[in-house]
C-alpha positions, 0 to 999 in steps of 0.5 A, a space after each residue: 504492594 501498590 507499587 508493584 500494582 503502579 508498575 504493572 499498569 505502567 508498563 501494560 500501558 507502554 507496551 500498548 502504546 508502543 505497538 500501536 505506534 509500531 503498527 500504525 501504517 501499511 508500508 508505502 510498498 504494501 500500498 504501492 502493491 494494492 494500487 497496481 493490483 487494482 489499476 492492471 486488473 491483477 491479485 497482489 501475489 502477482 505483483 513483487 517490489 524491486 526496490 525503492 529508487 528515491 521516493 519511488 517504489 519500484 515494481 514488477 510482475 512476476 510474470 516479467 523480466 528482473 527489471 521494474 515495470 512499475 513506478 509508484 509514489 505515495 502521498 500519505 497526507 492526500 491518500 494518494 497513490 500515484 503509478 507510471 510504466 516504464 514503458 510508455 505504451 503501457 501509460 495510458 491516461 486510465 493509468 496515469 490517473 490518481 488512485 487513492 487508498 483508506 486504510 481501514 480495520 485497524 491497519 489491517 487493511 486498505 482500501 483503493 480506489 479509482 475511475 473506470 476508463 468508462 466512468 464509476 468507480 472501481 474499487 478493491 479491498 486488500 487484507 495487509 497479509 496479502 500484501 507481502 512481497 
């Protein structure tokens, strides 16, 4: 009888452990979704990830061509999100800066930031549901 009571607290245990250990961050898709989203001004349905190229996550508007518009980087030990258009015009210093995130309500959500062309801080929160390509 104690043993099967052992057994069951053991494995309750492991099953915690090993879905906090699955569900531990937001994708690097997810938050390359959210810092676009807030730096263009647009919701994160608008937004879809073509693929990774490298290091890089590449995105586009659903509104656009089948091609990427977006590249993004994540740096997830300085919590920085880093964004550049393929087209030059577009990559203007205010796009070029660093956004930084915080993941927040137990990976539920996160939170990005930035400057505003005309100083403050601009900043949205984004629940990881609406984050889905």
């Amino acid at each position: 009888m104690k043993l099967s009571i052992y057994s069951a607290i053991i494995l309750s245990l492991s099953c915690l452990v090993s879905n906090s250990a699955n569900a531990n961050t937001l994708s690097n898709e997810q938050l390359c979704t959210a810092g676009l989203a807030l730096a263009i001004d647009k919701q994160p349905r608008g937004i879809n990830t073509k693929g990774l190229s490298g290091k890089h996550v590449l995105l586009t508007l659903k509104d656009g061509s089948n091609d990427w518009d977006y590249r993004c980087d994540v740096n997830r030990a300085s919590k920085v999100i880093k964004i550049e258009a393929r087209d030059r015009k577009l990559n203007d210093a205010y796009l070029k800066q660093v956004i930084r995130y915080d993941v927040t309500n137990g990976v539920r959500a996160v939170e990005v930031m930035m400057k505003k062309r005309h100083g403050g801080l601009k900043s949205e929160k984004y629940q990881a549901r609406q984050l889905k390509g």
